[in-house]
N, C-alpha and C positions, 0 to 999 in steps of 0.2 A: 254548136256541136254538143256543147252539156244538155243542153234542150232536150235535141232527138235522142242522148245518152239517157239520158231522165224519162222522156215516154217509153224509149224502147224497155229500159228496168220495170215501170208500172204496168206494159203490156206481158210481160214476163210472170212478174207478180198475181196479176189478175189469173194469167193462167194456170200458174200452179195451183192459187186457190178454188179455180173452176175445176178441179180436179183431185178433191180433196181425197181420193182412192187411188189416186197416181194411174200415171198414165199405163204404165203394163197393166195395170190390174183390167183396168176398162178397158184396153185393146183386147184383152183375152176374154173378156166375159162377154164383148162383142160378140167376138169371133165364134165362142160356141155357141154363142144365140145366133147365130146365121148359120150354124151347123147343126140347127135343128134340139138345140139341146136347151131345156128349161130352165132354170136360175132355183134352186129350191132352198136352201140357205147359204147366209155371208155371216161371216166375222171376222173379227181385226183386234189385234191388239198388240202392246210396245212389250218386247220380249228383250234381255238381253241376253246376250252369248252364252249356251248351257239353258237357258229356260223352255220351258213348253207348257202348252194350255191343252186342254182336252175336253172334246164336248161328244155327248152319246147322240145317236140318231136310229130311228128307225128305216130299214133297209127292204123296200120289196122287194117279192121273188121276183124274177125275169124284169125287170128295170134298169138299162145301161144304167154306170155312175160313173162321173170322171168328176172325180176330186181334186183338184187346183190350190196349192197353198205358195206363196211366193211374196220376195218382200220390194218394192221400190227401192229401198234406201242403198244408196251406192256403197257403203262402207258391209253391207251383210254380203258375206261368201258361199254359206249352204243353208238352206231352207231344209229340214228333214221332216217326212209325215211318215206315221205308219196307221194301221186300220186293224184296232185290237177286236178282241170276240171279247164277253161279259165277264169271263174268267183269267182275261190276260192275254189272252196265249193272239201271237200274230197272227194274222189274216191276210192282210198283204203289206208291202210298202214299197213306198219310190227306192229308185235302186243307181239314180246319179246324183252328182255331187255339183251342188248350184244353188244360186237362187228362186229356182221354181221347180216345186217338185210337181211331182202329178200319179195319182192313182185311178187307173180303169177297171171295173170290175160289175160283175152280174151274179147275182145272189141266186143260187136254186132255191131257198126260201125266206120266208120275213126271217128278217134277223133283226137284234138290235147290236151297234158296232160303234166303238169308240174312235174315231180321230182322232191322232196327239201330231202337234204343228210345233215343231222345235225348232230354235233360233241354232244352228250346229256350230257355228263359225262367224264368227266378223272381224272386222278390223278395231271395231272398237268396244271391247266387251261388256263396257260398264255401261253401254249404251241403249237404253231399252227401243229399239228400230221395231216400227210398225211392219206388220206379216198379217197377210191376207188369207184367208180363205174362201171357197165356194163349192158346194155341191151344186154339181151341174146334171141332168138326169135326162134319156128319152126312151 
């Protein structure tokens, strides 16, 4: 019985490791790539409670975007994104309270827009929990 308790822990193991983007992350970036939608950037990084990262991107006009940020780790409560303009001022942002947020939107012209990917909530705040993101586009 310790045996099969010992393989089944290493087949467990193996697969977390095979999955070093967790498993929501790659079920969701499946999902919109069967829904026709491109992969055009990913980042990740360990945030704790109250922190956020921000990165600029250039936005075509008429180009769906579904921006996707969301974290695996069982102990984060809200994931918050908003989509700043060059001067600040909001643009849009997710408008529930979870661990994956998501923003859809279409640009009438090029723009350039800032992402900001906030850790809002956890349970363990000193904790810097890996948060995912992706621009997804068609």
């Amino acid at each position: 019985m310790k045996k099969f308790l010992f393989v089944i822990g290493m087949l467990i193991a193996f697969a977390s490791a095979s999955h070093a983007q967790g498993y929501s992350y790659t079920y969701i970036r499946n999902y919109a790539q069967g829904m026709g939608y491109g992969i055009g950037q990913e980042w990740n990084c360990g945030l704790e409670q109250g922190q956020y990262f921000t990165k600029t991107f250039n936005f075509k006009s008429g180009v769906t975007y579904d921006i996707i940020a969301l974290s695996d780790d069982g102990s984060v409560l809200d994931v918050d994104m908003e989509i700043l303009t060059p001067s600040g001022y909001l643009y849009d942002r997710n408008s529930r309270t979870g661990k994956f947020a998501e923003v859809i939107f279409t640009p009438t012209y090029d723009r350039n827009l800032t992402i900001k990917v906030k850790n809002n909530n956890s349970e363990t705040p000193y904790y810097a929990s890996r948060v995912y993101f992706m621009i997804a586009y068609k």
